[in-house]
Structure formats: structure tokens, C-alpha cells
C-alpha positions in Angstrom: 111.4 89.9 68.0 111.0 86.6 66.5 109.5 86.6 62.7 108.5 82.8 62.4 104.6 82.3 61.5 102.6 80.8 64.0 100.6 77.7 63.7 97.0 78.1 64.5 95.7 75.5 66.7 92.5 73.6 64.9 91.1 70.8 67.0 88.2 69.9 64.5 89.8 68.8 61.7 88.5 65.9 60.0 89.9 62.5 58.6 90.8 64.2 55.0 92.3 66.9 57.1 94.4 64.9 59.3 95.4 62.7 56.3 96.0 66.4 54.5 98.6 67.3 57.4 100.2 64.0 57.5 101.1 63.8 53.4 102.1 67.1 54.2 104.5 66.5 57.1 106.1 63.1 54.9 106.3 65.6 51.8 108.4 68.0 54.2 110.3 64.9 55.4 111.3 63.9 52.0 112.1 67.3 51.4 114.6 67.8 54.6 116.1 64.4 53.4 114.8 62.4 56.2 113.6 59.2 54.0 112.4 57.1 57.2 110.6 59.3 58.8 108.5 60.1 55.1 108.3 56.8 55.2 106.1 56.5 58.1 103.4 58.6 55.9 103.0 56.4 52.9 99.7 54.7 52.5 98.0 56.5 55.5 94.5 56.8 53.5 91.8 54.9 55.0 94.1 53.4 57.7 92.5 52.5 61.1 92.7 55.5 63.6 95.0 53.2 66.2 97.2 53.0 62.9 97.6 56.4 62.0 97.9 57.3 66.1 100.8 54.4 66.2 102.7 56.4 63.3 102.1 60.2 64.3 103.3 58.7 68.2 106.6 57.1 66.6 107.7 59.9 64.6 107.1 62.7 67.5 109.4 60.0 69.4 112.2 59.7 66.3 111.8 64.1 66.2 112.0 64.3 69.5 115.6 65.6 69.6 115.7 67.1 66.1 115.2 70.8 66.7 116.2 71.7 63.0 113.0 70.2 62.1 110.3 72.2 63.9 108.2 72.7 61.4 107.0 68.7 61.0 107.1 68.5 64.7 104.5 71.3 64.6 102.2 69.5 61.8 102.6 66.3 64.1 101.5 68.0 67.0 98.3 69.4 65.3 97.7 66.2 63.6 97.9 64.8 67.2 95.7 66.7 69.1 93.2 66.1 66.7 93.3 62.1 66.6 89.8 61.6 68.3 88.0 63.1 65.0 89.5 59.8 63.3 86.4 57.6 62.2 
């Protein structure tokens, strides 16, 4: 029996939510030691959606085949699916 918390899946989250999740998931990256990818998070406030989608798409791609870090992965996902409330 596994004893990792799930993520509930939120699809209406809103701009300050998203942007919530995403200093969240660079704060984790820093954290894991993973400089460029917390990089990618930076000055995300106020970007245009097509920006924020561009950055959430790249680092899915560069954790791709990083296992070990699920847990981003996971924040990115939910940030993800919930692009189209961007405005």
C-alpha cells in the first residue's frame, strides 16, 4: 500500500492560483537544486497566458524523464490543465 498524498485535481483555478502553483513548483525546483528549471518561473506575474503556457510546456518537456521529481511534475500538470482560466 502506497502512503504518498494524492493531488486533488482542481480545473477552476484562477490566474493568482495558477501563478500560486507555478512560484510554488520554481520554489521546489530551487529546493531540489534544479536552478534552470526554477528559472523558468521567475517573473511569471502578469505574463501573457501563451507565455506562461510556453514555460509550463518546456519544463514538463525538461521533467520529462526525471522521475525523482514527481512532485513538480504533478504541480505542472495541474497548472496545465488549468491554462484556459488564464486572462
Amino acid at each position: 500500500m502506497s502512503h504518498e498524498p494524492t493531488m486533488k485535481l482542481v480545473t477552476n483555478l484562477d490566474r493568482a492560483a495558477i501563478e500560486a502553483k507555478l512560484r510554488e513548483a520554481g520554489g521546489a525546483a530551487a529546493a531540489a537544486g534544479l536552478t534552470d528549471l526554477a528559472k523558468m518561473f521567475i517573473g511569471i506575474e502578469g505574463l501573457p497566458a501563451a507565455q506562461i503556457e510556453q514555460r509550463v510546456n518546456n519544463a514538463m518537456k525538461w521533467l520529462a524523464d526525471k522521475p525523482q521529481h514527481m512532485k513538480i511534475s504533478a504541480l505542472l500538470e495541474l497548472v496545465g490543465m488549468n491554462l484556459k482560466n488564464l486572462k
